[in-house]
C-alpha positions in Angstrom: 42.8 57.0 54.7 44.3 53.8 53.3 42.0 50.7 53.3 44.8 48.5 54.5 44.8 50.8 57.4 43.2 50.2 60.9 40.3 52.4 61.1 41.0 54.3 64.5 37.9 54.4 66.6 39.8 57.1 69.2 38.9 59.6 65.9 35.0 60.9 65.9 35.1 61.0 62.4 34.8 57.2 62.4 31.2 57.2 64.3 28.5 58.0 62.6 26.6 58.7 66.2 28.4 59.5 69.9 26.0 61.0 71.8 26.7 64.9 73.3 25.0 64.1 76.2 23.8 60.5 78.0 20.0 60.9 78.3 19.0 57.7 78.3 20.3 54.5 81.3 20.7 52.6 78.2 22.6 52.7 74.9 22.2 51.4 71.6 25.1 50.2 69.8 23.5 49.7 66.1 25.4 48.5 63.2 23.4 49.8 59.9 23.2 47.7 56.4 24.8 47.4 53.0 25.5 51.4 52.1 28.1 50.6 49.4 28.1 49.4 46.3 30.3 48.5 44.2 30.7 50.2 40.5 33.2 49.3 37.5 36.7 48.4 38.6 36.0 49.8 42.4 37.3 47.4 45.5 35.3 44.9 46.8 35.1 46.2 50.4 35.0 50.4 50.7 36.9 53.0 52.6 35.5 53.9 55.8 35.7 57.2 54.1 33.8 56.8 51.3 31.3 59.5 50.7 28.2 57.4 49.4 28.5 54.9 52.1 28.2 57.7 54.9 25.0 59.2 52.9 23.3 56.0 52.4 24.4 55.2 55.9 23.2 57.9 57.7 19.7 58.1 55.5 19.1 54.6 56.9 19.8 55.7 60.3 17.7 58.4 60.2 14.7 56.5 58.7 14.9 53.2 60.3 17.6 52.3 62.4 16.1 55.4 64.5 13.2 52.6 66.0 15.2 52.8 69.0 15.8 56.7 69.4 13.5 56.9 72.1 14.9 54.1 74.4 18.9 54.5 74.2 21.9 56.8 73.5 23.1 55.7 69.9 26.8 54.5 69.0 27.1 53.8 65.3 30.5 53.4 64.3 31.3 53.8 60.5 32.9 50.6 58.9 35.1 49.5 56.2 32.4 48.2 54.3 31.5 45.1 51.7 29.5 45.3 49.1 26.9 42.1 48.2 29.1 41.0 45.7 32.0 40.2 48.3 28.7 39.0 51.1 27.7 36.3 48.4 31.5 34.9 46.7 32.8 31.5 48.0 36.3 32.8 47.2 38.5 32.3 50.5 40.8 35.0 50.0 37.5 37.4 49.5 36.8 36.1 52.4 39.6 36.3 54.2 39.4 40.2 53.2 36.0 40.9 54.7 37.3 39.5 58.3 40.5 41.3 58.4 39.2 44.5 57.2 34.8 44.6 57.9 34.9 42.3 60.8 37.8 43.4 62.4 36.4 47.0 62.2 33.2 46.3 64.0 35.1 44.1 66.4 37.5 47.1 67.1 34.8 49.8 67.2 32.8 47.3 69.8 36.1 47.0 72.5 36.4 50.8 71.8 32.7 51.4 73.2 33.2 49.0 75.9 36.5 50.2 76.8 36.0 53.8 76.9 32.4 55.1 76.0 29.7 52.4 77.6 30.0 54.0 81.3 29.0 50.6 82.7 25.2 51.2 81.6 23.0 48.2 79.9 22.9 48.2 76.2 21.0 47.0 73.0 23.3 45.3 70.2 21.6 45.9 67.0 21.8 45.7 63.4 19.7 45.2 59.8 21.2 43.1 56.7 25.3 43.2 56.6 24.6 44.5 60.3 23.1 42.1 61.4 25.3 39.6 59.9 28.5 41.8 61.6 26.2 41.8 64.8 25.7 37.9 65.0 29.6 37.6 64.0 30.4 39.9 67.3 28.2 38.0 69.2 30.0 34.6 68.6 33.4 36.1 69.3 33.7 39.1 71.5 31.0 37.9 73.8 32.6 34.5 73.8 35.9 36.3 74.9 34.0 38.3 77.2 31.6 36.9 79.1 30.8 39.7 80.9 29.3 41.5 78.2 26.4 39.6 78.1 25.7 40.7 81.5 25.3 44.2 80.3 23.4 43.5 77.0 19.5 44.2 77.4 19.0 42.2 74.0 20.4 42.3 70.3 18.2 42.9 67.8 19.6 40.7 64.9 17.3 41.6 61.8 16.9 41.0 58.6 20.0 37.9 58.1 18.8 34.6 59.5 19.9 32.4 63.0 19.8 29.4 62.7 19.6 26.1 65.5 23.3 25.3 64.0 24.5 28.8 64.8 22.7 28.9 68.9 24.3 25.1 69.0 27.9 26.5 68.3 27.3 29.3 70.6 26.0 28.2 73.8 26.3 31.5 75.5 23.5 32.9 73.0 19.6 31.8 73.4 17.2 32.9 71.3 14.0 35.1 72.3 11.2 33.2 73.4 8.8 35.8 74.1 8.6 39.7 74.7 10.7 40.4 78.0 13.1 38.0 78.0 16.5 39.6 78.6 19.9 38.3 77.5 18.7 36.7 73.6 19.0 37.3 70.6 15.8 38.9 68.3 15.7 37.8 64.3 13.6 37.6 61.5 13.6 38.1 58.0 10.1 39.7 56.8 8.6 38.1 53.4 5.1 38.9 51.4 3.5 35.1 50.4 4.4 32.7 47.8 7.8 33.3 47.3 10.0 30.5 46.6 13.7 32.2 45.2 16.1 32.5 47.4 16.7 35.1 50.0 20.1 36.1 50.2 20.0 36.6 53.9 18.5 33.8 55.0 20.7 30.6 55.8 18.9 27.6 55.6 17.1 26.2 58.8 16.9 30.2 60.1 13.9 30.9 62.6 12.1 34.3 63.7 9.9 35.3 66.4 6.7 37.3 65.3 7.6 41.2 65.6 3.9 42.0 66.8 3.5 38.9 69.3 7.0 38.6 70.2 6.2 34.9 70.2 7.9 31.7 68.7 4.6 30.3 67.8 3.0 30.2 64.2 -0.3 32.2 65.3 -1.6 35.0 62.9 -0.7 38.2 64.2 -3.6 40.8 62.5 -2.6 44.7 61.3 -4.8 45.9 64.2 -2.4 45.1 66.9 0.5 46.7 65.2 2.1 49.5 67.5 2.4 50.9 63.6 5.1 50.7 60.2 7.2 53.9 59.5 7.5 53.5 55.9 10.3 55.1 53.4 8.5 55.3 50.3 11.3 56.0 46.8 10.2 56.1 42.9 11.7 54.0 40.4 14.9 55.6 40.6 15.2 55.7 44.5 14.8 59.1 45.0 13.0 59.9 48.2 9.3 60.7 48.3 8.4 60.3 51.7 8.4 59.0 55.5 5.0 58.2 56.6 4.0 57.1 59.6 0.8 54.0 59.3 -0.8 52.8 62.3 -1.6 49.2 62.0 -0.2 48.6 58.9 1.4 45.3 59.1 0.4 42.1 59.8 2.8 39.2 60.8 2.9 35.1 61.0 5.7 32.9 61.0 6.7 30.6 58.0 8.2 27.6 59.4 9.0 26.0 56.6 10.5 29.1 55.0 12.4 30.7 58.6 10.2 34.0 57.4 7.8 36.6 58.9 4.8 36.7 56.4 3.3 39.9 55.8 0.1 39.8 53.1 -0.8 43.9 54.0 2.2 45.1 52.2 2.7 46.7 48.8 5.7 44.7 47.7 6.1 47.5 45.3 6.5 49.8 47.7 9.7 47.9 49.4 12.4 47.0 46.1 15.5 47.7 46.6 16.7 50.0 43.5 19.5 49.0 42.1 20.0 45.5 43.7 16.1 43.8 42.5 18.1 41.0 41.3 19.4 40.0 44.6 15.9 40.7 46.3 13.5 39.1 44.1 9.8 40.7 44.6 8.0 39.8 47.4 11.4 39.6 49.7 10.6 42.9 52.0 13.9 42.9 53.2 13.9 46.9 52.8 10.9 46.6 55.4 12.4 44.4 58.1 12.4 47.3 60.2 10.2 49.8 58.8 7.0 47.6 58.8 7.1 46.9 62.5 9.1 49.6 63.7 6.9 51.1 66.6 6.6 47.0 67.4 10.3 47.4 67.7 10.2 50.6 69.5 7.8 49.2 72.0 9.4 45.9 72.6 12.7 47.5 73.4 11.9 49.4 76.4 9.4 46.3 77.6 12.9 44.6 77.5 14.7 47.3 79.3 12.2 47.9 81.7 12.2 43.8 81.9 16.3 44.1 82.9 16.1 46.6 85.7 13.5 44.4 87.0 15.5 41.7 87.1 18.4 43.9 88.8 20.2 44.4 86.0 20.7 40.9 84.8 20.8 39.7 81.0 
């Protein structure tokens, strides 16, 4: 397939995950994280074909992105896709690439869904890294075009790139979470071990988080012990795989104001670098754990939220 070419959503082999059957009253529309990247003279932003991508794609999906396998019916879409090179220029016309081609993918994918797979059920918008970045991109447009969406969406699980006050300011229609079944909002945070002081590529200054074991906004230590439990993806040096292991009460959590973070002292830092790509994730930034540290906290909160919306009658 071209790159300049619309990626056409009507074809399967542009989702990732379409479910064979609707088991669940809920869906999960999940965007996953940075798959591609770049090599020598290779383009900025990939083919939705490209073979890598789809691997590194569908390992994430399987390991992390599946918090929520138990509460919904997935819809991943594949997506032209940028690598963190094109994330991180200030070049306008880069820019300008990523929105027609990356944005307008997810934003075509999305009115696909609506339009032809959701069925009228609730759903969870979620996303990690780039997908959350896409995810919080949607939310500001197609949910400001359509209302009515909102009315359907459970929550969106934004995770692992920052929201900040500026960004809920310019989007009125969004509120952020303010506890564990509110319905409607927006979920974020970026998960850090202590002392670090580099920058975090996805975290905008000013970003805020809610604690992923509390599901609260306040700055209260959160101890391992009430964990629901961390799925972690352990790799060696060279990224090869060497297991998934599930660790009850694992993680501990407490909000960094100052820093817009999630603190977590329990984890081996070691154990969460991102091969290939440690210079954009200095050590001590667990962004390869956003999801796996608290993922049965995850798991957990997302059915309290959908059990939290048919209370409510269906309302977001």
């Amino acid at each position: 397939m071209s790159q300049n070419r619309m990626t056409d959503y009507r074809n399967a082999h542009h989702w990732m995950e379409i479910p064979r059957t609707i088991d669940h009253p809920v869906d999960i529309f999940y965007l996953y994280p940075t798959a591609y990247f770049k090599t020598g003279r290779a383009p900025l932003i990939c083919d939705v074909d490209h073979p890598a991508m789809r691997v590194r794609a569908t390992e994430h999906l399987a390991y992390k992105g599946s918090a929520f396998q138990t509460v919904g019916n997935y819809f991943v879409p594949f997506y032209r896709q940028a690598c963190i090179e094109c994330l991180l220029s200030d070049d306008q016309t880069i820019f300008g690439e990523f929105i027609d081609k990356t944005c307008t993918d997810i934003q075509n994918a999305f009115t696909y869904y609506m339009e032809n797979l959701n069925g009228g059920r609730p759903f969870i918008l979620a996303g990690h890294s780039q997908g959350a970045l896409l995810g919080g991109m949607l939310l500001s447009t197609a949910f400001r075009q359509h209302p009515e969406y909102l009315d359907q969406m459970v929550a969106a699980y934004i995770i692992g790139f920052g929201i900040t006050p500026e960004y809920l300011t310019a989007n009125p229609h969004l509120h952020f979470a303010q506890g564990a079944r509110d319905t409607g909002v927006i979920i974020s945070y970026n998960t850090e071990a202590p002392g670090v002081t580099g920058q975090n590529i996805t975290l905008p200054k000013g970003s805020i988080a809610i604690n992923p074991i509390t599901w609260s906004r306040s700055t209260d230590y959160a101890p391992a012990c009430l964990s629901q439990g961390s799925h972690l993806v352990l790799r060696d040096s060279t990224g090869r795989l060497l297991s998934v292991t599930d660790r009850p009460h694992y993680a501990d959590a407490q909000i960094d104001p100052d820093r817009g973070v999630v603190l977590c002292t329990t984890a081996d830092v070691a154990d969460f670098r991102i091969v290939g790509a440690e210079h954009f994730f200095p050590e001590g930034v667990l962004h390869n754990g956003d999801y796996s540290l608290y993922y049965y906290d995850l798991r957990k909160n997302a059915q309290d939220r959908v059990t939290a919306w048919f209370e409510k009658g269906g309302l977001g």
